[in-house]
N, C-alpha and C positions, 0 to 999 in steps of 0.2 A: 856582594855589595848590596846595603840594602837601599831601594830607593822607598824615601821618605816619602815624596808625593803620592805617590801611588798608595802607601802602605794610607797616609791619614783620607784618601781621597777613599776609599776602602769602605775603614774605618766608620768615616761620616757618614757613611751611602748607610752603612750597617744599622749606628745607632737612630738615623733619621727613620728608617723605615720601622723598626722598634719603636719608637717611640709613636708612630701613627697608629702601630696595634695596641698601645698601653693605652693611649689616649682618648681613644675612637671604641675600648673597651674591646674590642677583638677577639679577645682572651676571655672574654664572660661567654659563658654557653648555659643556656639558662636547661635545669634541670642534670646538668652537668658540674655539681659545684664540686669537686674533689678533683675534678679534670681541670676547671678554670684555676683552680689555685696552684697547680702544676707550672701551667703553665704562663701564668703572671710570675710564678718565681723563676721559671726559663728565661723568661723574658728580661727581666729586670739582671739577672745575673749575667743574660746576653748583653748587655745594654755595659755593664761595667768591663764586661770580657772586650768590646770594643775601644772602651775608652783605655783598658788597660795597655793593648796591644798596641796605640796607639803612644802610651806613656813610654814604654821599652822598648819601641822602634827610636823615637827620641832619645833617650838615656843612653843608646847603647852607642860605646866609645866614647862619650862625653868622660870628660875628669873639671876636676877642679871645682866642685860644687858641695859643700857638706851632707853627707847621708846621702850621696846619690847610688852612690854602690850598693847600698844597702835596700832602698826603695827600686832600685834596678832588680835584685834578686825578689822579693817580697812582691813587686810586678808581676816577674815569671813563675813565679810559686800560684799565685793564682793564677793563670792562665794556664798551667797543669792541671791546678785544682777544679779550675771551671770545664774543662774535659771531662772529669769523673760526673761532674753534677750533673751537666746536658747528657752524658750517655748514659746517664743511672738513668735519670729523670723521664727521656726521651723511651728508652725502653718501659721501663715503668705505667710511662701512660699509654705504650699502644699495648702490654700485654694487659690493663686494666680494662681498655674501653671495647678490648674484644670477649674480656671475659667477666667483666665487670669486679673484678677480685686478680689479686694475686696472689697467685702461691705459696706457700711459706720455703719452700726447697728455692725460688727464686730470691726471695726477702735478703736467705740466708746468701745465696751468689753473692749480690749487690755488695751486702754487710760485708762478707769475706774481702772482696775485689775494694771496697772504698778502703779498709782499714789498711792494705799491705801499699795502695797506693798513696795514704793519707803520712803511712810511718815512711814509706821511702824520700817523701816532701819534707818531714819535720828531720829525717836525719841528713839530708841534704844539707841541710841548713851548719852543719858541722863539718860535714865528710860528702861533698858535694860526688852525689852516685847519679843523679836523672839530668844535671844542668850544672854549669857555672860562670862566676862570671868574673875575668881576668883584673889584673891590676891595670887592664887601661878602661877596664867598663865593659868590656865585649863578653857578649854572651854566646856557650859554649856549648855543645848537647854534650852529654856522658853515657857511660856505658847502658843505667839502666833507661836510658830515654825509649828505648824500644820496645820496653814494657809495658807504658804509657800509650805507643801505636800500638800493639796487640792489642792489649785491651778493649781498647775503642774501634778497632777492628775486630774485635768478636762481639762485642755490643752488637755493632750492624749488622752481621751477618745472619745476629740470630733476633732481631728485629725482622730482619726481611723476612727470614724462615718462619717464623713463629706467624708472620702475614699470610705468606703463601698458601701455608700449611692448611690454617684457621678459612683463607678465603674459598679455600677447595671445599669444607665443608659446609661453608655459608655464604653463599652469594652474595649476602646484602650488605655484606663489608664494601662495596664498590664505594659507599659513602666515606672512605677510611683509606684513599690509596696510601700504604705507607708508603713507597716506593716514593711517590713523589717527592715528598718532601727528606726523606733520607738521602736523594741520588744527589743535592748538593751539597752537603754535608760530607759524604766520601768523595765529591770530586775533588772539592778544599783540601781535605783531608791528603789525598792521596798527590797532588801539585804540592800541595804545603811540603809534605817530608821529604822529598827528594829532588826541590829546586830553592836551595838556602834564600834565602834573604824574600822571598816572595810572602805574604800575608793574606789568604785569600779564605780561614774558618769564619774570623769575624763576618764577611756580607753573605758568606754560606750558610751559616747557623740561623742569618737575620731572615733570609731569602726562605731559608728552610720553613722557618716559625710564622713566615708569612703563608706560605704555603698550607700549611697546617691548620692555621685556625680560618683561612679559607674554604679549605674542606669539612672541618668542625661544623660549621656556621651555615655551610650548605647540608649536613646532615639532620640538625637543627631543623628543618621546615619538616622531615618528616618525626622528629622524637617528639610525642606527649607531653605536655611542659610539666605536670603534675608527678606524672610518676616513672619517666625518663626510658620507657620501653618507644616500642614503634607507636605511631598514629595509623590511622585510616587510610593517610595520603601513601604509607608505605604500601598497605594492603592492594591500594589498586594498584600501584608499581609490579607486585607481583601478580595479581590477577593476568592484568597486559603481559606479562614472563611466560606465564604456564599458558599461554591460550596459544602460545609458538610451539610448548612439547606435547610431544602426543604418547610420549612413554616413560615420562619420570616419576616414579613411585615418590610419592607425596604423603605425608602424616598431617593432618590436621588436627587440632582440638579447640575445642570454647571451651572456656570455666568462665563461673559467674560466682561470687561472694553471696551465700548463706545468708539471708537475715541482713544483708546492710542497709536497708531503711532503718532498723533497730539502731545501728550502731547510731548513724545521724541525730536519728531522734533522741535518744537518751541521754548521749554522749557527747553530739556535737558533731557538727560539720568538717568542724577542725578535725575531730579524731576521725571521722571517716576518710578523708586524704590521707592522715596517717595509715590508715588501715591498707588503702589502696594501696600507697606507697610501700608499705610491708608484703603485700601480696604477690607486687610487681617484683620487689628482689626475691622474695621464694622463686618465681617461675624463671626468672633470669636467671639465679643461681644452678636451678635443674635442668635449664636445658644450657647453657654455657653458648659453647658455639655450633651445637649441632643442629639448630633454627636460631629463629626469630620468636620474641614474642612481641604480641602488640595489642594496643589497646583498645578496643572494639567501641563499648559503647557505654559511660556509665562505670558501672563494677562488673562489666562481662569483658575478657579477655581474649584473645586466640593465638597459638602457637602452632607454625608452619615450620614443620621440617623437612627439606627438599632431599630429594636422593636417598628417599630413607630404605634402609638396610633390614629390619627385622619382620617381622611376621604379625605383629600388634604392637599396642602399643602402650603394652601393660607397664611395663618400667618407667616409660614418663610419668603414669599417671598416678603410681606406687609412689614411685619417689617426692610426685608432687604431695601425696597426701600425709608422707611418714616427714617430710618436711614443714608443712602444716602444724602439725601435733607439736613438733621439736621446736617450732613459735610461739606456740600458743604455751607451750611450759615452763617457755624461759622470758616471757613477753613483758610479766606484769601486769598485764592488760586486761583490764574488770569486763572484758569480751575476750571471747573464742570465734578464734577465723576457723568457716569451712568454705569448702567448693563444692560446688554441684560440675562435673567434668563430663563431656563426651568428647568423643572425636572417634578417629577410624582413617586409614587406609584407603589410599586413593590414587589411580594409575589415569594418571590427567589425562581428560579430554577438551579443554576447553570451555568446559560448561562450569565458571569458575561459582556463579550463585547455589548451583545445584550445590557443591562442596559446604556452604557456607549452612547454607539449608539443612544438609545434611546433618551436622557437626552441633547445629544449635538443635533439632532438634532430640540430638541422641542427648545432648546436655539437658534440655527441659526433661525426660526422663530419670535421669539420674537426679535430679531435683525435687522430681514427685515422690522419690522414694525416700529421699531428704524427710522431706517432708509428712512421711508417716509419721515416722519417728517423733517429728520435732514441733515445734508449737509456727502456725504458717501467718509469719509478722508482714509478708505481702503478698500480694498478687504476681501472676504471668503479667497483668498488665500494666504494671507500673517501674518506671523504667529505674527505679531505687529500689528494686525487691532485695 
């Protein structure tokens, strides 16, 4: 029996609260723009998934109304469909903004899983296989409706997983609980399929996406508005961290930008953000999730990788520099990005300036020798060298 009250009192609670993050911008995460447009289409598609669920709570067993049977199935077709979006979508952005990229073997998942649940919806529509809806109005599950829960029960599962996994290597995910905002999502979820007539995804999802861009919005005071790595404020975050371990094998490195006074001056302001901004996904790209990186000072960088594993830290720096080169080839850019890089191995004692000190000074060496080579467009003492 479904009770109607409940189902619209639900409902309203859902899109009211939606609508105060659409509103109120919520969803805007500045230096996040591929994340914010995620999620204003989460939202807005949550926003219809309520009103829907609320239209074919209504409709169902009603007769007597032209085209009602029809706008009853067309209802529940989206509110399957809106299932694949939020759990494509929702995975999508946590494996994005932990790794700033997704994979193409995942791209390919997604593709696979929307197209056999997009073709089991359009053949429904004949040969009703996921849902139906009777000659009095009433709406039915069918056999493959359980396809639709699996699905979105491995979405979550491997949300969680792909968190857990990713937060064991990088602590500073704490800004990113997924968990929070997933646990009401599978509660809905899991009350939803095994007690008929209850409606409880719609203020789940809403509740969720609140959740979410909660947490976005508080990570936000530590990300660089410019070029979307860590700030400062994250730096002491950490410093306060390591000054509690007295044995965690720590990698640090600075790089600083080559010649970017040059870039400014000749080229503009503008293109030197752009530069920054290029430089920041290089080093995002090569260290992924196994540190941080953050933005120090200017065009100087640093990358902290905690718990680190190997003996040097030649591979970071390899990879940062064969990265570089593979930029600068494919760039277009009437400038070529270099880095002057130091860093080094470090088994924490709490002396977190000594590290910094360290790490900038092994970098101003590797700068001087830059700088044989190359024509020297600034000084050590200018904080645009």
């Amino acid at each position: 029996m479904i009770n109607l009250t409940s189902i619209f009192g639900t409902d309203f609670a859902g899109v009211f609260l939606l609508l105060i993050i659409l509103l109120t911008r919520g969803w805007s995460l500045p230096a996040r723009r591929k994340e914010s447009q995620i999620i204003f289409v989460l939202v807005i598609a949550t926003i219809f998934y309520c009103a829907g669920d609320a239209f074919v709570s209504l409709c169902d067993g009603k007769t007597g109304y032209p085209y009602l049977r029809e706008l009853n199935i067309l209802g529940n077709t989206y509110l399957y469909l809106y299932n694949l979006i939020v759990g494509v979508g929702i995975i999508y952005l946590v494996v994005n903004h932990i790794d700033q990229t997704v994979p193409k073997l995942q791209i390919a998942f997604f593709v696979i899983l929307g197209t056999i649940e997009v073709v089991l919806l359009v053949l429904n529509f004949f040969y009703p296989v996921v849902f139906h809806i009777d000659s009095a109005n009433v709406y039915h599950r069918d056999r493959f409706y359980a396809i639709f829960l699996i699905a979105g029960a491995m979405l979550i599962i491997y949300g969680y997983s792909y968190y857990f996994i990713s937060k064991l290597k990088n602590p500073s995910l704490r800004y990113f609980p997924v968990w929070q905002f997933l646990t009401p999502i599978v509660m809905a979820m899991v009350i939803q399929a095994f007690v008929y007539g209850v409606s409880l995804q719609p203020i789940g999802y809403a509740i969720a996406f609140a959740g979410l861009v909660i947490c976005l919005q508080n990570e936000c005071i530590y990300i660089d508005k410019l070029t979307g790595v860590y700030n400062r404020y994250e730096l002491d975050n950490i410093k306060k961290t390591l000054m509690h371990l007295r044995k965690e094998k720590v990698a640090a490195l600075m790089l600083d930008l080559n010649g970017f006074k040059a870039i400014n001056d000749n080229f503009s302001h503008a293109e030197g953000d752009a530069a920054l901004c290029a430089f920041a996904d290089i080093l995002t790209s090569v260290v992924q999730t196994d540190g941080i990186v953050i933005r120090f000072a200017g065009d100087e960088f640093i990358i902290i990788i905690r718990r680190f594993k190997e003996d040097n830290i030649d591979r970071y720096r390899d990879a940062i520099l064969t990265a570089v080169e593979k930029y600068n080839e494919t760039s277009g850019k009437p400038y070529k990005l270099s880095a002057a890089i130091g860093g080094d191995i470090f088994t924490h004692t709490g002396e977190d300036d000594d590290v910094i000190s360290a790490i900038d000074h092994l970098m101003y060496k590797d700068k001087k020798e830059y700088y044989k080579t190359h024509s020297k467009v600034s000084s050590r003492d200018n904080p645009d060298r």
